[in-house]
HTML snippet that shows the backbone in 3Dmol.js (N, CA, C, O; Angstrom):
<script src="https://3Dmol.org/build/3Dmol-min.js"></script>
<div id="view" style="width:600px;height:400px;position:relative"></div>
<script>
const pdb = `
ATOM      1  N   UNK A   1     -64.938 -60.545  40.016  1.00  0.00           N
ATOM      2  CA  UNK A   1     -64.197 -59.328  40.246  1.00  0.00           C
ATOM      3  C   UNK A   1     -64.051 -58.606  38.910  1.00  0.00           C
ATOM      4  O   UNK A   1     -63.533 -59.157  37.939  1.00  0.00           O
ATOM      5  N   UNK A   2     -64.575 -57.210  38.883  1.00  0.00           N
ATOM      6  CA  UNK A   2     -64.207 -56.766  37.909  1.00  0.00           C
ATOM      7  C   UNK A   2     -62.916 -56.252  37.264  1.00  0.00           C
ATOM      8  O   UNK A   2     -62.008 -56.015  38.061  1.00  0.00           O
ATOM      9  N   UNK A   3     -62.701 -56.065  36.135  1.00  0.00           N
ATOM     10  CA  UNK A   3     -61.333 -55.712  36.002  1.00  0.00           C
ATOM     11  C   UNK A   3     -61.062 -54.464  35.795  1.00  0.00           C
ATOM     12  O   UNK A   3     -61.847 -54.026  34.954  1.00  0.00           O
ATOM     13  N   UNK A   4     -60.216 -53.554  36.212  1.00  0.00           N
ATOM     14  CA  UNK A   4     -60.076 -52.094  35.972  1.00  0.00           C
ATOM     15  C   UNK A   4     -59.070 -51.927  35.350  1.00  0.00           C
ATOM     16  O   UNK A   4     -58.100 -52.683  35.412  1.00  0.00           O
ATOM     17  N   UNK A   5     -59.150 -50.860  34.618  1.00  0.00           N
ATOM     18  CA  UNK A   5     -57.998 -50.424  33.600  1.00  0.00           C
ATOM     19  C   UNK A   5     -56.736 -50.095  35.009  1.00  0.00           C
ATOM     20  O   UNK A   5     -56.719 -49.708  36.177  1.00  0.00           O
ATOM     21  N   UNK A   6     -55.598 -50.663  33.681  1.00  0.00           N
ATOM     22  CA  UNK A   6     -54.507 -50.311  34.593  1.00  0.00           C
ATOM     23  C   UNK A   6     -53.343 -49.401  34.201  1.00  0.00           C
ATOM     24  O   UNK A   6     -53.492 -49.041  33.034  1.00  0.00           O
ATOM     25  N   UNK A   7     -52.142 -48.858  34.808  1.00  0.00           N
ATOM     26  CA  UNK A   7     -51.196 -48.033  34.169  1.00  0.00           C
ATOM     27  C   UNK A   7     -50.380 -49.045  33.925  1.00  0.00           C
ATOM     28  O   UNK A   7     -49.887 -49.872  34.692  1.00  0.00           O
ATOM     29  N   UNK A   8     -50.252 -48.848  32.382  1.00  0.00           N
ATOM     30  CA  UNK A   8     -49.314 -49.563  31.485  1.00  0.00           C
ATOM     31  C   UNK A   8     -47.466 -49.555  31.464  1.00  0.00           C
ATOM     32  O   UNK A   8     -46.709 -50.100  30.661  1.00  0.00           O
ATOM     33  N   UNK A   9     -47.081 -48.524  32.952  1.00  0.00           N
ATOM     34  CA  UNK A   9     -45.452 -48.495  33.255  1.00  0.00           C
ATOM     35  C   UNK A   9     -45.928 -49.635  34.431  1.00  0.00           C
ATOM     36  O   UNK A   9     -45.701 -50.802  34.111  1.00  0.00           O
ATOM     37  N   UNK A  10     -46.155 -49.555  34.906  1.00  0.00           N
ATOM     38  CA  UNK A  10     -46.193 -50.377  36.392  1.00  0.00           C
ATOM     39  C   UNK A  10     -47.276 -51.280  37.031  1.00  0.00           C
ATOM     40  O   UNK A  10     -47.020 -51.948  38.033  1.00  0.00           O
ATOM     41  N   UNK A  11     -48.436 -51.291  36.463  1.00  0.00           N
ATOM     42  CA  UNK A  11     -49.663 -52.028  36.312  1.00  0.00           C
ATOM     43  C   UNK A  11     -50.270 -51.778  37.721  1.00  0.00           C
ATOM     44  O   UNK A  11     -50.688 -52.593  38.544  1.00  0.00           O
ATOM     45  N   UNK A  12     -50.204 -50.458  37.767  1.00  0.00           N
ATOM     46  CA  UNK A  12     -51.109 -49.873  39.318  1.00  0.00           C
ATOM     47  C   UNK A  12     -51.909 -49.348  38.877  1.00  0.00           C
ATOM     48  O   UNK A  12     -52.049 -49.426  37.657  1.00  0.00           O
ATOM     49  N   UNK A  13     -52.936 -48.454  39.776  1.00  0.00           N
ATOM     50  CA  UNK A  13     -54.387 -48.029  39.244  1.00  0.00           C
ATOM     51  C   UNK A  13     -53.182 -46.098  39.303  1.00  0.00           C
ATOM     52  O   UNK A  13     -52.138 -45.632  39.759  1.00  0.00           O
ATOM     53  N   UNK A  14     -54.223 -45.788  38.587  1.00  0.00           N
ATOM     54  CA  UNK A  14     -53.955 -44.173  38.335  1.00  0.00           C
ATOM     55  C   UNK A  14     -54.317 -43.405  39.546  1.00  0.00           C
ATOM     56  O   UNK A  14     -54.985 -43.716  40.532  1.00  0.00           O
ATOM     57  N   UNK A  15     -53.703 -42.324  39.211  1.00  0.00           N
ATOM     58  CA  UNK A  15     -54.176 -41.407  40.486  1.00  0.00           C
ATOM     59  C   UNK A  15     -55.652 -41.103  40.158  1.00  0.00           C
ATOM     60  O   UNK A  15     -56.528 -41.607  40.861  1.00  0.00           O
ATOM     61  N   UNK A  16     -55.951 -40.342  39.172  1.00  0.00           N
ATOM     62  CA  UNK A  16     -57.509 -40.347  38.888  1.00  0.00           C
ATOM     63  C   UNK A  16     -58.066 -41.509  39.028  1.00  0.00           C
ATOM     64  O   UNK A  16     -59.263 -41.220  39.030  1.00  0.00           O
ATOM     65  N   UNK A  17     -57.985 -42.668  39.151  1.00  0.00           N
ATOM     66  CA  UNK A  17     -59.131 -43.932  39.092  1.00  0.00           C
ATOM     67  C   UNK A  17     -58.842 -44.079  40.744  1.00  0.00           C
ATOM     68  O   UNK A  17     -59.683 -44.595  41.479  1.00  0.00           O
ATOM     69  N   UNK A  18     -57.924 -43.712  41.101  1.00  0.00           N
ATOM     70  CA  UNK A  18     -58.245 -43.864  42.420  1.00  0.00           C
ATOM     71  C   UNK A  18     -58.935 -42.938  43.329  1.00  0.00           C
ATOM     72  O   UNK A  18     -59.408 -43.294  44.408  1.00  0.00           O
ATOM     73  N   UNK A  19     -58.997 -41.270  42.684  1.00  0.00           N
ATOM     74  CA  UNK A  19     -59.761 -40.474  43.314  1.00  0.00           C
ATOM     75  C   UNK A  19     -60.542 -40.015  42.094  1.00  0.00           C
ATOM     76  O   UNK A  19     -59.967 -39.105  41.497  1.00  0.00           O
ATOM     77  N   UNK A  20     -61.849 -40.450  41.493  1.00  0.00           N
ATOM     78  CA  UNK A  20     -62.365 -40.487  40.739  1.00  0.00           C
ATOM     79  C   UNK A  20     -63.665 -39.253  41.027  1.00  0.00           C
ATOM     80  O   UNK A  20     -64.475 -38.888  40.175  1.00  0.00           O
ATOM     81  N   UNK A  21     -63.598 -38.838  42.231  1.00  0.00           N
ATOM     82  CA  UNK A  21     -64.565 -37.938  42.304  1.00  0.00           C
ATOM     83  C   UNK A  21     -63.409 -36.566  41.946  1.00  0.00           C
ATOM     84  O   UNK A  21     -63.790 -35.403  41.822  1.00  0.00           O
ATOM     85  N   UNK A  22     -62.439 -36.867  41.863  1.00  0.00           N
ATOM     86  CA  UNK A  22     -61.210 -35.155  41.300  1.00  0.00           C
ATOM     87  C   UNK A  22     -61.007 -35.521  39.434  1.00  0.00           C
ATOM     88  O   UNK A  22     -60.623 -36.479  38.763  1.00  0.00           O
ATOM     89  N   UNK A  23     -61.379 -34.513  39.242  1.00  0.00           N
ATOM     90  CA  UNK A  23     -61.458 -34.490  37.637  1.00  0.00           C
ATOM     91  C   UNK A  23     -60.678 -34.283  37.090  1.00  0.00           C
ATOM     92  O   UNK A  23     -60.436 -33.076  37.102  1.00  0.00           O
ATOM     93  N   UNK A  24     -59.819 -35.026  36.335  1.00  0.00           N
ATOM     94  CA  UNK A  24     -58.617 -35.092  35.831  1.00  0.00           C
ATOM     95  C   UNK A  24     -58.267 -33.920  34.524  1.00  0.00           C
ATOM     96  O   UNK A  24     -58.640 -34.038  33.357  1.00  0.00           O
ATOM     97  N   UNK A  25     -57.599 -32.993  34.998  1.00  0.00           N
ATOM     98  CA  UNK A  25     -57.343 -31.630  34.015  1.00  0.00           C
ATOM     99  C   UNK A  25     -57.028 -32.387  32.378  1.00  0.00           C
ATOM    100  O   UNK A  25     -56.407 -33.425  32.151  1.00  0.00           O
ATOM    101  N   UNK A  26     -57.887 -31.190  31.124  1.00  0.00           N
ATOM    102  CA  UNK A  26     -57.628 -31.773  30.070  1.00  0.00           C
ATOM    103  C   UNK A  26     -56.450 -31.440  29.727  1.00  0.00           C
ATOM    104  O   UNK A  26     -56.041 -30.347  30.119  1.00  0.00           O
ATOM    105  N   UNK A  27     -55.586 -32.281  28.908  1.00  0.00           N
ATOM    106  CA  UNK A  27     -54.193 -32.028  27.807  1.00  0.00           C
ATOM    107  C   UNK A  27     -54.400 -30.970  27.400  1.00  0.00           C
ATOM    108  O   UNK A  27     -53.486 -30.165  27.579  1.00  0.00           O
ATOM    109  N   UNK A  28     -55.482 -30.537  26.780  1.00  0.00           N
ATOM    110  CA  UNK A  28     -55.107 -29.041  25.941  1.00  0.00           C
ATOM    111  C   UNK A  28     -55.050 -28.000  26.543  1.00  0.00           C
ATOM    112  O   UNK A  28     -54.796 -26.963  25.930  1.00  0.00           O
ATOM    113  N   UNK A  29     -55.286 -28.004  27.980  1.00  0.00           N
ATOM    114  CA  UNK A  29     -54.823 -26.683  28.716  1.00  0.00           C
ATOM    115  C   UNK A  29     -53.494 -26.395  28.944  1.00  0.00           C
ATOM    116  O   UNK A  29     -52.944 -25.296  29.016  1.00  0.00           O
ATOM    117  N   UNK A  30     -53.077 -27.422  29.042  1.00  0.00           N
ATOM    118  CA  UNK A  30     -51.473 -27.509  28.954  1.00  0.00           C
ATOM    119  C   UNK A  30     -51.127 -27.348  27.956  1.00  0.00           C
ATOM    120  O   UNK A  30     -50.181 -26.561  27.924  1.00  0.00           O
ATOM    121  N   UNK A  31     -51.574 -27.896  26.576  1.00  0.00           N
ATOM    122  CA  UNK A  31     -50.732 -27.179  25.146  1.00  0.00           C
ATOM    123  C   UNK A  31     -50.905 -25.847  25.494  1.00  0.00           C
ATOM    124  O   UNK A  31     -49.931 -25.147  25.773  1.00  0.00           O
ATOM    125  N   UNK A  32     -52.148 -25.381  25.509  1.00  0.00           N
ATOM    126  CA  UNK A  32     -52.602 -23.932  25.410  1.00  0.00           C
ATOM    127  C   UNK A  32     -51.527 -23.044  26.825  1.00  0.00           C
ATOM    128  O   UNK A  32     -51.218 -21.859  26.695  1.00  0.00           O
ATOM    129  N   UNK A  33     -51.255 -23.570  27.615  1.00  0.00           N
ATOM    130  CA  UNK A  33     -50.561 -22.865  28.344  1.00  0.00           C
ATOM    131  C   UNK A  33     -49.116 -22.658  27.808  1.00  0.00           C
ATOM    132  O   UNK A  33     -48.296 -21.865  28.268  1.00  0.00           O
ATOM    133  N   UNK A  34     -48.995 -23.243  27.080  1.00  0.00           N
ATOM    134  CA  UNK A  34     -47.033 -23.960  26.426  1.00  0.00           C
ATOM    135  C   UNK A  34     -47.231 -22.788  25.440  1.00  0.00           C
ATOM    136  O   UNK A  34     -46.517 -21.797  25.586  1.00  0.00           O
ATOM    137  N   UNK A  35     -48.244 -22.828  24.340  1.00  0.00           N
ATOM    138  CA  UNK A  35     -48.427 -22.346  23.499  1.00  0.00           C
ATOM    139  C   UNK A  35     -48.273 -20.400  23.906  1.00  0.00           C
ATOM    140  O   UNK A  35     -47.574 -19.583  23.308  1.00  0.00           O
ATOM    141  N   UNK A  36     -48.986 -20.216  24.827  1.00  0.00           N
ATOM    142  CA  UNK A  36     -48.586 -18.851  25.231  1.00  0.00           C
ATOM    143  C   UNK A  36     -47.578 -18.273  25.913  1.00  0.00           C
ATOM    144  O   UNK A  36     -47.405 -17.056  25.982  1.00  0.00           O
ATOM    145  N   UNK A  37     -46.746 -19.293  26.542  1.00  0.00           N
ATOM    146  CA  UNK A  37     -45.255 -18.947  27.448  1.00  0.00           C
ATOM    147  C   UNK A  37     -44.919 -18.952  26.160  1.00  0.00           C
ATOM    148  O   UNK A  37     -44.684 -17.779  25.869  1.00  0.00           O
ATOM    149  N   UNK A  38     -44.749 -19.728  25.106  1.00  0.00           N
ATOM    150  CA  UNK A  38     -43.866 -19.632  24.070  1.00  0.00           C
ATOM    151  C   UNK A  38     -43.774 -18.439  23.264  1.00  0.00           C
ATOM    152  O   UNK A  38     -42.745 -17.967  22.780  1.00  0.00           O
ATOM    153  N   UNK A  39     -45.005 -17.980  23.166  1.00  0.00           N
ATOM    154  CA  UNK A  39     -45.563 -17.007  22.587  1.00  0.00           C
ATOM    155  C   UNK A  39     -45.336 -15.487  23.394  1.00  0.00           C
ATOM    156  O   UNK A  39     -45.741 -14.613  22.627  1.00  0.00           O
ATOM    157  N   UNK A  40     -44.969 -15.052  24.321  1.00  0.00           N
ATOM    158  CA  UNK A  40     -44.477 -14.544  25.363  1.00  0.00           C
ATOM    159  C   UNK A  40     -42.860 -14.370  25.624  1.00  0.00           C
ATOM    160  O   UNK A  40     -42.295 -13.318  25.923  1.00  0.00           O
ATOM    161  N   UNK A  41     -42.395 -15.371  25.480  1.00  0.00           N
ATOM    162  CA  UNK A  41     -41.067 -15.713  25.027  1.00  0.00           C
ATOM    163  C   UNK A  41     -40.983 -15.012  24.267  1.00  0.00           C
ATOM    164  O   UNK A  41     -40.824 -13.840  24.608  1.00  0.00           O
ATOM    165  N   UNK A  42     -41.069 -15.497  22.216  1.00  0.00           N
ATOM    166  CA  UNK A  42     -40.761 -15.015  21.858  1.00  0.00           C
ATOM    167  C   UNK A  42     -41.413 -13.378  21.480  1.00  0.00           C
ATOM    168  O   UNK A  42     -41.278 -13.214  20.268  1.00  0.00           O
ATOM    169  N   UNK A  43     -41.839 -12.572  21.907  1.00  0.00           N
ATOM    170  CA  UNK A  43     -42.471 -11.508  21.854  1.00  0.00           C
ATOM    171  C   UNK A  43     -40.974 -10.458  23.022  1.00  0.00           C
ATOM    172  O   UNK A  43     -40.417  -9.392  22.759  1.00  0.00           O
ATOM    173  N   UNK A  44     -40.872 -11.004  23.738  1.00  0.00           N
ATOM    174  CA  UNK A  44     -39.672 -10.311  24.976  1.00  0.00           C
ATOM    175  C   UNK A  44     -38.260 -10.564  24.098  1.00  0.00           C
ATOM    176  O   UNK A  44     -37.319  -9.804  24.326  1.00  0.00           O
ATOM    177  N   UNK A  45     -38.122 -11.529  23.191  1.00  0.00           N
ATOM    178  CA  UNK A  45     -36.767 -11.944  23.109  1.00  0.00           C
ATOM    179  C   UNK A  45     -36.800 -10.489  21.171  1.00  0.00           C
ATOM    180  O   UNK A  45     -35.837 -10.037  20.551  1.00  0.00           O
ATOM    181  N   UNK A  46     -37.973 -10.331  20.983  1.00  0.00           N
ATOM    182  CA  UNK A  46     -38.197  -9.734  19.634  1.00  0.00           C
ATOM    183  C   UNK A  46     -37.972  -8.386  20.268  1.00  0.00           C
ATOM    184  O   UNK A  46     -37.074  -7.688  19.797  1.00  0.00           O
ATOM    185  N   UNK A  47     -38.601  -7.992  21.164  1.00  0.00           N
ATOM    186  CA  UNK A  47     -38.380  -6.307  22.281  1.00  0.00           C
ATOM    187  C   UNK A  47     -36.658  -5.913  22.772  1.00  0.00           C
ATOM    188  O   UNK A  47     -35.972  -4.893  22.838  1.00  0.00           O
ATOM    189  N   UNK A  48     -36.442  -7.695  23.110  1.00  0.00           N
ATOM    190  CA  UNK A  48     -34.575  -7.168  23.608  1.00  0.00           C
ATOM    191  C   UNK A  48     -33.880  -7.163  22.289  1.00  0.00           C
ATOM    192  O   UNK A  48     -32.795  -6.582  22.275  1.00  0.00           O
ATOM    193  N   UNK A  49     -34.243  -7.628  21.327  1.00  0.00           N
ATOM    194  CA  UNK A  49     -33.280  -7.374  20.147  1.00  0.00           C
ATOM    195  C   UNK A  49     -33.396  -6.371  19.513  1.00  0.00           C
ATOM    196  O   UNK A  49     -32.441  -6.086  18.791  1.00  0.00           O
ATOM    197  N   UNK A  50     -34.433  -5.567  19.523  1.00  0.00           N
ATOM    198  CA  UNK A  50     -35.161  -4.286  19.049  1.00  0.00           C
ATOM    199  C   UNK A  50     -34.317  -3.077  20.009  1.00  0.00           C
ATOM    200  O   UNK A  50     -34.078  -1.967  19.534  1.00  0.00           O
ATOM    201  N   UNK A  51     -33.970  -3.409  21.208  1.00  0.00           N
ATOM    202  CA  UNK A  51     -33.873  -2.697  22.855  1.00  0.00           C
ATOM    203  C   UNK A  51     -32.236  -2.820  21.844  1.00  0.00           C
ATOM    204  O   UNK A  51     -31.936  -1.805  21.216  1.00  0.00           O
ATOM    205  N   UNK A  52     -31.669  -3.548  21.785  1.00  0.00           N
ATOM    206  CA  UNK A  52     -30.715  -3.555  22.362  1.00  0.00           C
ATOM    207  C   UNK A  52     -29.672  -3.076  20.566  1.00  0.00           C
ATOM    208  O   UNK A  52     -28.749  -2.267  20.666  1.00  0.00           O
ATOM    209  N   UNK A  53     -29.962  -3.596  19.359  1.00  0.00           N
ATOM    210  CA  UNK A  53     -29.823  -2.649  18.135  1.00  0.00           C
ATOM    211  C   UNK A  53     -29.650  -1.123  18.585  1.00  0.00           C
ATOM    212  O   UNK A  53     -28.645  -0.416  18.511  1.00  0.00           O
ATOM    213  N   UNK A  54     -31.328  -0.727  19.228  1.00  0.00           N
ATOM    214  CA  UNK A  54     -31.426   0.438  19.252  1.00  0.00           C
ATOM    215  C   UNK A  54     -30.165   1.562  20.417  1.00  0.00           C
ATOM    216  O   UNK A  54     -29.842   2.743  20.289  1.00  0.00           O
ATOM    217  N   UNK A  55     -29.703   0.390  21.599  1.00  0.00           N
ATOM    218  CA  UNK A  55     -28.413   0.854  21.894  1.00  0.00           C
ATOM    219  C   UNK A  55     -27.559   1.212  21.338  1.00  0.00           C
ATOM    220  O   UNK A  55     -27.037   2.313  21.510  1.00  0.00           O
ATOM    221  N   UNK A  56     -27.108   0.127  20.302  1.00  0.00           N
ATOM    222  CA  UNK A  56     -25.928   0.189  19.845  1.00  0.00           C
ATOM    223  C   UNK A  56     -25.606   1.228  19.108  1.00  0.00           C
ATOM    224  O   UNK A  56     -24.671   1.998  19.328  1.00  0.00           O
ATOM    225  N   UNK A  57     -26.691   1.290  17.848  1.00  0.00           N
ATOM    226  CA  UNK A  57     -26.743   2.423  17.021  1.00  0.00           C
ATOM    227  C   UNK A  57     -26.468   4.168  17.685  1.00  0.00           C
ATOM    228  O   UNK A  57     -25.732   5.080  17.308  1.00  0.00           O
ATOM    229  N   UNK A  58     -27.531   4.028  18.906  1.00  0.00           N
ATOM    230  CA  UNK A  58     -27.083   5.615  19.702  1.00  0.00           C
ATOM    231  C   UNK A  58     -25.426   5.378  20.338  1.00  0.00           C
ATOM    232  O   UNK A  58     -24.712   6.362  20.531  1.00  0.00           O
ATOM    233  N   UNK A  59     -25.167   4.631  20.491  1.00  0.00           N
ATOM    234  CA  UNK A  59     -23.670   4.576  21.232  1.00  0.00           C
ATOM    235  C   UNK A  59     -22.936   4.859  20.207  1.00  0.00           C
ATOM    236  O   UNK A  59     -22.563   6.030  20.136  1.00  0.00           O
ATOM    237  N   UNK A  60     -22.579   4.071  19.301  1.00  0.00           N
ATOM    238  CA  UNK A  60     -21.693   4.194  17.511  1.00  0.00           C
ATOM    239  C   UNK A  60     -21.931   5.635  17.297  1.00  0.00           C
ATOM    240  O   UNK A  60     -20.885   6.269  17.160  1.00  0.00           O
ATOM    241  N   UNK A  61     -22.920   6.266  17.235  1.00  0.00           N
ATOM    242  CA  UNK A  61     -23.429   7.759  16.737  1.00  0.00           C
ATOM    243  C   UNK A  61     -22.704   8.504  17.949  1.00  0.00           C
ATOM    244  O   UNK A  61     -21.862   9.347  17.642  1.00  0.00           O
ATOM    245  N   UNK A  62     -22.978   8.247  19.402  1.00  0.00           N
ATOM    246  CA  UNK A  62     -22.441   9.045  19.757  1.00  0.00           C
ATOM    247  C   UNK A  62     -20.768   8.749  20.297  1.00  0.00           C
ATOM    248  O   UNK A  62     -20.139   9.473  21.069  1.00  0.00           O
ATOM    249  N   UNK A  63     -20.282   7.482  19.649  1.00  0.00           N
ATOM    250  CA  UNK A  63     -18.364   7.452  19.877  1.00  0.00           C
ATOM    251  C   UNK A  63     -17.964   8.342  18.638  1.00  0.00           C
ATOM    252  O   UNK A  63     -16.975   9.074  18.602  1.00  0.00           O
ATOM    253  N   UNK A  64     -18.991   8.145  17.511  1.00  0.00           N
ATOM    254  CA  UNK A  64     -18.156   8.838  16.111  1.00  0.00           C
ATOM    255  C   UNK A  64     -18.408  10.097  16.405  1.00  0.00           C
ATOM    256  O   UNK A  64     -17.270  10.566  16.386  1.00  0.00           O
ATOM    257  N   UNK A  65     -19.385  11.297  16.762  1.00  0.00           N
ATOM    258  CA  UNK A  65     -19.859  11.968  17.511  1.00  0.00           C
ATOM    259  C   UNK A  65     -18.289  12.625  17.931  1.00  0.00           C
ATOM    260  O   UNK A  65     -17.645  13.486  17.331  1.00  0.00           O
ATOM    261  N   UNK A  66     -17.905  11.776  19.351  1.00  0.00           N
ATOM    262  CA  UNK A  66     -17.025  12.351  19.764  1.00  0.00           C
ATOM    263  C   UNK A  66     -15.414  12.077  19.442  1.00  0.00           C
ATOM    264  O   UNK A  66     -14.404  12.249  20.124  1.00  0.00           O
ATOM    265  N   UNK A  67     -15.596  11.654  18.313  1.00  0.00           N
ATOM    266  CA  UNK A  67     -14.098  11.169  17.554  1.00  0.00           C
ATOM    267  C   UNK A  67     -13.372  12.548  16.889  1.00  0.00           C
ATOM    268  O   UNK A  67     -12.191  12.666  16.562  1.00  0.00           O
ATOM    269  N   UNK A  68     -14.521  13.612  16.789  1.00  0.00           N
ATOM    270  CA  UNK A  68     -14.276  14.637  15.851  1.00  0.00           C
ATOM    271  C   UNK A  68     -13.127  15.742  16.716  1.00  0.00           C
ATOM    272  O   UNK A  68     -12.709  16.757  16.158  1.00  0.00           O
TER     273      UNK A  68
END
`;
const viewer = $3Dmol.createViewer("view");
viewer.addModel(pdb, "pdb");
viewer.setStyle({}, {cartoon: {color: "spectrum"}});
viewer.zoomTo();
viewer.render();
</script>
């Protein structure tokens, strides 16, 4: 009997070794996917802080504005 690699939490066969004709997706598509939500992230969070300065400043201008 041959011996097959096994999963090292529980010593069962893997889902890929058990359906070996489905090709098991590589790791780096998943960094690469992480890598661009992150990247996305921070690009929206750089726009609302930009968005939201740019409120403040027209509001201040226009309370002192109407202080007169």
């Amino acid at each position: 009997m041959a011996s097959r690699p096994r999963d090292p939490q529980d010593g069962s066969m893997s889902e890929h070794e058990l359906s070996p004709e489905v090709p098991a997706r590589p790791a780096d598509a998943h960094r690469t996917a992480g890598t661009v939500m992150k990247g996305v992230l921070v690009v929206a969070a750089v726009a609302a802080a930009i968005l939201l300065l740019y409120m403040v400043f027209f509001v201040g201008v226009f309370v002192m504005a109407g202080s007169r």
